[in-house]
TORKOL-4160 file (C-alpha; in steps of 0.2 Angstrom, whole numbers, padded with zeros to 4 digits, m for minus):
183
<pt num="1" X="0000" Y="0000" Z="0000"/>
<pt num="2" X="0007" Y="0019" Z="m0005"/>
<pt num="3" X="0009" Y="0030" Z="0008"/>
<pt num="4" X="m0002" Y="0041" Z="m0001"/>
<pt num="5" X="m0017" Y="0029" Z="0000"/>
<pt num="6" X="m0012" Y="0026" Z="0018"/>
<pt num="7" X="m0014" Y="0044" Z="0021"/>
<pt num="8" X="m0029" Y="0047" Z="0014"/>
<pt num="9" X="m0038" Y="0030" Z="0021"/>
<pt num="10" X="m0032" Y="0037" Z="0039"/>
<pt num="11" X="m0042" Y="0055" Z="0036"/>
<pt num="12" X="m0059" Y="0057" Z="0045"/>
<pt num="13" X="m0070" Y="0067" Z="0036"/>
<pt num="14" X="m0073" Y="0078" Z="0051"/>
<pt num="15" X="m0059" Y="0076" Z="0062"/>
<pt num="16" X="m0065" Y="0077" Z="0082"/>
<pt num="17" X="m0049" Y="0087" Z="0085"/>
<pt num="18" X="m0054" Y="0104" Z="0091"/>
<pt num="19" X="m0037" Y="0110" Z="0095"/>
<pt num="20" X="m0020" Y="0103" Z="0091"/>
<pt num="21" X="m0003" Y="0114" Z="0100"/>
<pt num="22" X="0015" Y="0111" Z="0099"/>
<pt num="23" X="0025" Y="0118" Z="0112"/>
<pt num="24" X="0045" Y="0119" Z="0113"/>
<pt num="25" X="0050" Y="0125" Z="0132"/>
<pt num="26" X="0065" Y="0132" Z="0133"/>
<pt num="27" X="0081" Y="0130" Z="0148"/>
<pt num="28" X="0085" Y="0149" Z="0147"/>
<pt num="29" X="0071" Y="0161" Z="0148"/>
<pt num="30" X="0069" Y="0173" Z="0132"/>
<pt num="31" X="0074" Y="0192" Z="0133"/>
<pt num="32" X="0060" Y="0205" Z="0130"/>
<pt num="33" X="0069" Y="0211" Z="0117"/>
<pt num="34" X="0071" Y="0193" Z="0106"/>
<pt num="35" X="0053" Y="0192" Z="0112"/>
<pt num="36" X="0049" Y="0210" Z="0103"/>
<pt num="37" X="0056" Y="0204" Z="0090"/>
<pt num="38" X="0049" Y="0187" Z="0088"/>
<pt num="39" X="0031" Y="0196" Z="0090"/>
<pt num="40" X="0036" Y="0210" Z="0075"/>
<pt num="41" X="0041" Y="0194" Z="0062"/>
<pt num="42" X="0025" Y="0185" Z="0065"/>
<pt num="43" X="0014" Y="0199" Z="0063"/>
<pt num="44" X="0011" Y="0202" Z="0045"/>
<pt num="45" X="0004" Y="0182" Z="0045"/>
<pt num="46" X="m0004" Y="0186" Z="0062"/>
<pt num="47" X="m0010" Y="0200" Z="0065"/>
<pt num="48" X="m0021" Y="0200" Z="0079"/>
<pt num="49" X="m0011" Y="0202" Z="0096"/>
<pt num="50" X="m0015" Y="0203" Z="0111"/>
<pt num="51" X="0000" Y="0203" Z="0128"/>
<pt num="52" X="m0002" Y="0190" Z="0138"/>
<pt num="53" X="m0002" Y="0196" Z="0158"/>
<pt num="54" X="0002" Y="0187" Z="0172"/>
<pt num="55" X="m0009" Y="0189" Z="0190"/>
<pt num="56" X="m0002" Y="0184" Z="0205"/>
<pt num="57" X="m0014" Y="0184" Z="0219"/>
<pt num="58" X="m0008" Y="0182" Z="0238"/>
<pt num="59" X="m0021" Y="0179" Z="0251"/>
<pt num="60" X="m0014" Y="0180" Z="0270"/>
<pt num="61" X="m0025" Y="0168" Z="0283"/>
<pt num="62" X="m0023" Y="0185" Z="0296"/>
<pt num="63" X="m0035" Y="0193" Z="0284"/>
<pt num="64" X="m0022" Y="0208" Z="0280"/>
<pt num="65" X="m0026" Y="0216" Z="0262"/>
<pt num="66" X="m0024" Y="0205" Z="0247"/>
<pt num="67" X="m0009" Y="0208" Z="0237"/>
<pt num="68" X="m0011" Y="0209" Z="0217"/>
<pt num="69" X="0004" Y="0209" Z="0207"/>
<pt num="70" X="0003" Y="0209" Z="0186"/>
<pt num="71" X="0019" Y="0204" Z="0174"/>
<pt num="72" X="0020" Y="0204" Z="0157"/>
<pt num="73" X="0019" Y="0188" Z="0152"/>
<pt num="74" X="0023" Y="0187" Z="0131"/>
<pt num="75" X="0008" Y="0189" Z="0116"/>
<pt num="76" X="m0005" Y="0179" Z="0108"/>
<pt num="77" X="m0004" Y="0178" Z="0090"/>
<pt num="78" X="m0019" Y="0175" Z="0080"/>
<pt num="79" X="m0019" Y="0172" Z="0059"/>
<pt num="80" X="m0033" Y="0182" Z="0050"/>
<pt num="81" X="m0041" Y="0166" Z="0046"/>
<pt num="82" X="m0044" Y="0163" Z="0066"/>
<pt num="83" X="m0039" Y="0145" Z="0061"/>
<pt num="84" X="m0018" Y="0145" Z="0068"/>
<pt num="85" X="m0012" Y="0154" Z="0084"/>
<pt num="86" X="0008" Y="0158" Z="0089"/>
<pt num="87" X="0009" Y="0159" Z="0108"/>
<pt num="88" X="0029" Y="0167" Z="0111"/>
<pt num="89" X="0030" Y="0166" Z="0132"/>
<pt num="90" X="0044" Y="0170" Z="0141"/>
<pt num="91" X="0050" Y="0153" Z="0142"/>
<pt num="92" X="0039" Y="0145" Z="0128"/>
<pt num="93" X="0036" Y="0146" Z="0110"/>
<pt num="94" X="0019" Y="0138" Z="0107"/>
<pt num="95" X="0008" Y="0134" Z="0090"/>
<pt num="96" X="m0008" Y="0128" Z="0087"/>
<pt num="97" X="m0021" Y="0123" Z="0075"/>
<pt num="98" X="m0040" Y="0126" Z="0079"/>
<pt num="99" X="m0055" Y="0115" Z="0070"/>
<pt num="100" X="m0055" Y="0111" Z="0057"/>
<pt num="101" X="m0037" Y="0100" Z="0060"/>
<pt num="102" X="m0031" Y="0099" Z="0041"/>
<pt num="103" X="m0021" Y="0085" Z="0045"/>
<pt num="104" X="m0004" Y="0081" Z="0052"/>
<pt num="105" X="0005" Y="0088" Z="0035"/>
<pt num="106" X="m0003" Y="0105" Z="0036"/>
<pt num="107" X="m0001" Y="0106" Z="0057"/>
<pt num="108" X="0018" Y="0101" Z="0056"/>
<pt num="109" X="0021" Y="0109" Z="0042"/>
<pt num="110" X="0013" Y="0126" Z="0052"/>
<pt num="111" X="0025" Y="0121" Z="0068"/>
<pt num="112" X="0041" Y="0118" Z="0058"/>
<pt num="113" X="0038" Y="0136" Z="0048"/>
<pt num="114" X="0037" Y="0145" Z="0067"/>
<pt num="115" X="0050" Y="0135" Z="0077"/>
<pt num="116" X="0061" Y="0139" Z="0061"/>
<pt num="117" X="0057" Y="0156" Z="0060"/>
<pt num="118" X="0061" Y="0158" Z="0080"/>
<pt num="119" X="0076" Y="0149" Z="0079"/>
<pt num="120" X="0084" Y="0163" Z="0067"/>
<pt num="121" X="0077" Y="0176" Z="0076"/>
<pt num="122" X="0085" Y="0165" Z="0094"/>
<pt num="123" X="0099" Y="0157" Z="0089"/>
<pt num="124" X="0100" Y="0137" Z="0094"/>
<pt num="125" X="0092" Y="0138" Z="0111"/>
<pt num="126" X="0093" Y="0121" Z="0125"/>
<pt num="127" X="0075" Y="0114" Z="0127"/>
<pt num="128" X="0069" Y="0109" Z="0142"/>
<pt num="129" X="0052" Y="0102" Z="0135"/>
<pt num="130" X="0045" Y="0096" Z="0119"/>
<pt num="131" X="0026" Y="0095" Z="0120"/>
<pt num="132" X="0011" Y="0090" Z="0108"/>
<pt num="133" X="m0006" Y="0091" Z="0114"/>
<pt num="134" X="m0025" Y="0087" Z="0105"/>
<pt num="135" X="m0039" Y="0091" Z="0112"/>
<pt num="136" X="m0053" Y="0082" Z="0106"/>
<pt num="137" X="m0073" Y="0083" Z="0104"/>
<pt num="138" X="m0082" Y="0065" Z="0104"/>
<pt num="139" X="m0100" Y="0068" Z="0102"/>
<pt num="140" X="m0109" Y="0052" Z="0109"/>
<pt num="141" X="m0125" Y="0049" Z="0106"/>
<pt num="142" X="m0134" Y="0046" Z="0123"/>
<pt num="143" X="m0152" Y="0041" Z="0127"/>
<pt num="144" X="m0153" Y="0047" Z="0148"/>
<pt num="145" X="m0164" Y="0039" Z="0155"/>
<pt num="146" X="m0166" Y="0031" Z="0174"/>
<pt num="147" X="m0153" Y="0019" Z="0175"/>
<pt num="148" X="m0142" Y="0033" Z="0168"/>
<pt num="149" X="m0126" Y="0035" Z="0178"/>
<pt num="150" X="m0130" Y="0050" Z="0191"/>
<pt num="151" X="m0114" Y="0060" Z="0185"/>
<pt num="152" X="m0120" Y="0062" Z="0167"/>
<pt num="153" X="m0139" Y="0067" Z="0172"/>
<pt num="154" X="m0132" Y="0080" Z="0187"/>
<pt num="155" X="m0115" Y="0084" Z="0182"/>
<pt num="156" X="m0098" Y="0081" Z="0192"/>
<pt num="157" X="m0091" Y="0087" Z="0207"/>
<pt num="158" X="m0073" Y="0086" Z="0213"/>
<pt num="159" X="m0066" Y="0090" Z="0230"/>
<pt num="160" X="m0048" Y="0093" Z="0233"/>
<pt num="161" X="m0036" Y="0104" Z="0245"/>
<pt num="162" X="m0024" Y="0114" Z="0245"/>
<pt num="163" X="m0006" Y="0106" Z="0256"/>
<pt num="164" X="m0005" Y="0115" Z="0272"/>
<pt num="165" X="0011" Y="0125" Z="0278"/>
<pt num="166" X="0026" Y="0128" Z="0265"/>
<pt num="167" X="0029" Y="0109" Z="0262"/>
<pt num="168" X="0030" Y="0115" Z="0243"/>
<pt num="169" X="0041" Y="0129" Z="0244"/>
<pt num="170" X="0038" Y="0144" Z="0233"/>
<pt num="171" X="0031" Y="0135" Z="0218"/>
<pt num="172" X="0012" Y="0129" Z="0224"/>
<pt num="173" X="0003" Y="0124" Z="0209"/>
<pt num="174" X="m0005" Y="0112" Z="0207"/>
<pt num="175" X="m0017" Y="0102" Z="0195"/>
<pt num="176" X="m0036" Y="0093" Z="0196"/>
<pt num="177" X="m0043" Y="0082" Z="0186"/>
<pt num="178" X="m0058" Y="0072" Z="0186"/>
<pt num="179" X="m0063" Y="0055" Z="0177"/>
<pt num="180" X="m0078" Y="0047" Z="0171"/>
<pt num="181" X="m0079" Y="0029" Z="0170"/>
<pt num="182" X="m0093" Y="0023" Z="0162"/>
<pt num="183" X="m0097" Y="0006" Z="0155"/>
């Protein structure tokens, strides 16, 4: 079998991917100048930019004032089409595809053009992380009725806490996620 057959017999019609990003993460952060200047090239094929900002938000448990602080944090770059995005952060250059996904060709070929267009602009840069990502829309087809799970009839709730005390040192994120198992 050709690849080109191969290709084609492995294309949906209407692809369920909503959103498809590549992501390089970089081991030294990236200058707000090279970052200026990485905006300014991507322009003319993305136009629409917005800056990016940074909140911080530090709640003290002896009630004192809330402290808000906002950072820069790089731009958002949007083609005219509305259909590709270039996010350049100050560690991160980020590109992604939005629905319709044209196919890996067209996505990789859109990420290669970037990254190549940012290395130029950067220089050979040490990466810390490599990161591809689909987002995904399965609409399923589903008849509710009484011996219908309770979580898709009254929605999903998930508790979880915060750790206590500076056990995790200045860096205190964290992430949630919640899973459905259904047979």
């Amino acid at each position: 079998m050709d690849q080109e057959r191969l290709e084609s017999d492995l294309n949906f019609a209407r692809p369920p991917i909503i959103e498809a990003v590549i992501e390089r993460r970089f081991a030294s952060p990236i200058t707000t100048d090279v970052m200026t200047e990485l905006r300014q090239k991507f322009e003319r094929d993305y136009p629409a930019v917005s800056q990016m900002v940074e909140v911080q938000l530090a709640l003290a448990p002896n009630g004192s004032q809330p402290q808000v602080n906002q950072n820069a944090a790089g731009y958002r770059l949007v083609n005219q089409e509305g259909s590709a995005i270039i996010v350049l952060s100050h560690n991160a250059v980020m590109f992604a595809r939005l629905a319709p996904y044209p196919g890996w060709a067209e996505f990789s070929a859109g990420a290669s053009a970037t990254f190549r267009t940012a290395r130029d602009i950067m220089g050979y840069s040490t990466l810390s992380r490599i990161g591809v990502r689909y987002i995904n829309r399965l609409d399923v087809p589903v008849v509710l009725n009484e011996g219908a799970p309770r979580c898709l009839t009254h929605g999903v709730s998930v508790e979880f806490s915060l750790p206590q005390g500076n056990c995790c040192g200045r860096d205190r994120r964290f992430y949630a996620m919640a899973g459905i198992q259904w047979s």
